[in-house]
N, C-alpha and C positions, 0 to 999 in steps of 0.2 A: 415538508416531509422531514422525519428525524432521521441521524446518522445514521441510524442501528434501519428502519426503514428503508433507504438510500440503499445500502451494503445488501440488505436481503434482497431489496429489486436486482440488484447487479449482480448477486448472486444465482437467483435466480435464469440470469438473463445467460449465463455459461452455461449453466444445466440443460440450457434450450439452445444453446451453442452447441453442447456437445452431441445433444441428440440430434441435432441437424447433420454434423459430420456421422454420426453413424448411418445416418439414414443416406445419407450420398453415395458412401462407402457402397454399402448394401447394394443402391442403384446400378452403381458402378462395376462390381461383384456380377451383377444379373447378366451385364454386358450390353447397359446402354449406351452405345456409342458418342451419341449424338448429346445427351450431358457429359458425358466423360470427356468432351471435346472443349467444353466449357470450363474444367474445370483443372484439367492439365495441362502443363508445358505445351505448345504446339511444334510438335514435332512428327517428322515421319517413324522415328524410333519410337517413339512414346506410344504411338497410334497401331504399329505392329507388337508391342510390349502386349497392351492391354487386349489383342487379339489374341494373342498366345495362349495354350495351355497352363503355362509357367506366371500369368499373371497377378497370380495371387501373394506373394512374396514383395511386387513392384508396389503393390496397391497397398498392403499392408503398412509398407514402411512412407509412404505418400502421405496416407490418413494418420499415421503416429506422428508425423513431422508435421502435420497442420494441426491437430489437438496439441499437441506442445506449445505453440504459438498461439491458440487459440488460450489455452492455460498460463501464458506468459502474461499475454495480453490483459488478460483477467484478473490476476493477480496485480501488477502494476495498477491495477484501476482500483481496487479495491483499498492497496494501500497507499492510494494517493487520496482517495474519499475520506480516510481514517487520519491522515496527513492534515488534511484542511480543517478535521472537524477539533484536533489536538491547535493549530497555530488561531483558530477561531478561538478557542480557549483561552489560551495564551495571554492575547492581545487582550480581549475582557480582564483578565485576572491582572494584567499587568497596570493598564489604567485606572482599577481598581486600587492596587498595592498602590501605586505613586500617588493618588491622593491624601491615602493613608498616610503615606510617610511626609510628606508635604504638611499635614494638618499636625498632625501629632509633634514633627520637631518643632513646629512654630509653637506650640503650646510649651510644648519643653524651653523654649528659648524664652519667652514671655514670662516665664514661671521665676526665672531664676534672672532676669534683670539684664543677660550680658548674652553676648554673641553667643549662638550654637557654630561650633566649628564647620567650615563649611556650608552654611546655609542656603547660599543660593546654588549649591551644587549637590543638596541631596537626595532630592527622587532621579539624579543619576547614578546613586548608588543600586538602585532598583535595577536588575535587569529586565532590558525591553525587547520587543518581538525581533527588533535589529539584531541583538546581541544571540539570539539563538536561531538561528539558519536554516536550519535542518530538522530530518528528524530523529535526530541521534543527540543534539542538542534538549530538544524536547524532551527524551526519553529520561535522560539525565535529571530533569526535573519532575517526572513522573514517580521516580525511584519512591518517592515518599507518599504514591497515589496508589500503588497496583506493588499484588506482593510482586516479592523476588525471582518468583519464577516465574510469574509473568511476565517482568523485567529482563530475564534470561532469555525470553521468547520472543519478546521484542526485539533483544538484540537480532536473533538469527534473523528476524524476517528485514531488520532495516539493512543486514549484511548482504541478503538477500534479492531485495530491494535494489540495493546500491551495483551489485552484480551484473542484474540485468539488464538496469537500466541504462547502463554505463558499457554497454555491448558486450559481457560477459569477460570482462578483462581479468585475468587473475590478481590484477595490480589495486582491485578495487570492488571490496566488498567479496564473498566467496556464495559460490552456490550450496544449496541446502536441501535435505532432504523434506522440507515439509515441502506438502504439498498444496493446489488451491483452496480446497477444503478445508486444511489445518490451518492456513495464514487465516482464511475467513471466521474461522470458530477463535482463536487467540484474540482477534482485536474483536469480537465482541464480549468475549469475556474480558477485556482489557478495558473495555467500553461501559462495562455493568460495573467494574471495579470501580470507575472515573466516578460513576454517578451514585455509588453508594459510601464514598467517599467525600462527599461535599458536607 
């Protein structure tokens, strides 16, 4: 299955996430107890809340706080798919380059009779999958793969990315207003840029 394959399954699979939270929601709304019971806190508070006139306000902010998590969740998975399919890249291109440079100074040094400065040290001039960590490292090398404002986009979502992932700390990475949708259409468009670029 391809990247761009992968992502629409997964996206898909939130869309059928989400309709399942509204469809609980609803259940719940009706005043099924006996799922409602399943599905929230077990509490005697919680069990007269949802008995109440007044329950619709408890319920509402329950289902907005599980579609958020549900949309976090999603999000992080999507761009960690897009994650793997860039450091997959990566490594290819980079085994690639190092032979390159490996063959070619040796030609160059053979040509000209006398040591190539550093020879046995230069497909470590190449950077390798070791040397870029992340995917903010990555990105940096995309710069010359995907326009500018793709590359603007990217930043948010790895700022993003780093936010969440990292338990929403302000010290690390910032929240952003796009949302699962938006991160999902950016990196296939980032994705179509990759491969109309080669």
């Amino acid at each position: 299955m391809s990247v761009k394959e992968t992502l629409e399954e997964l996206f898909q699979l939130y869309g059928a996430s989400k309709v399942i939270c509204d469809g609980a929601k609803e259940k719940v709304m009706r005043g099924d107890m006996s799922f409602a019971r399943r599905i929230f806190p077990d509490s005697s508070k919680t069990e007269r809340t949802l008995r109440s006139r007044d329950k619709r306000d408890f319920i509402d902010e329950y289902f907005d706080i599980l579609k958020q998590k549900i949309a976090e969740h999603y999000t992080l998975n999507i761009i960690a798919i897009f994650e793997r399919m860039v450091f997959e890249r990566i490594d290819n291109t980079y085994g690639e380059i190092k032979n390159i440079v490996r063959d070619e100074y040796d030609k160059r040094r053979s040509r000209r009779d006398r040591p190539a400065p550093l020879y046995h040290s230069a497909t470590a001039f190449v950077k390798g999958k070791d040397d870029i960590r992340n995917l903010s490292g990555a990105r940096r090398i995309l710069e010359n793969q995907i326009s500018p404002e793709s590359s603007e986009e990217l930043d948010k979502i790895i700022a993003h990315r780093n936010w969440l992932s990292h338990g929403k700390r302000e010290d690390v990475g910032c929240d952003s207003n796009l949302n699962t949708e938006e991160v999902y259409e950016i990196l296939i468009k980032i994705l179509d840029e990759i491969e109309d670029n080669i």
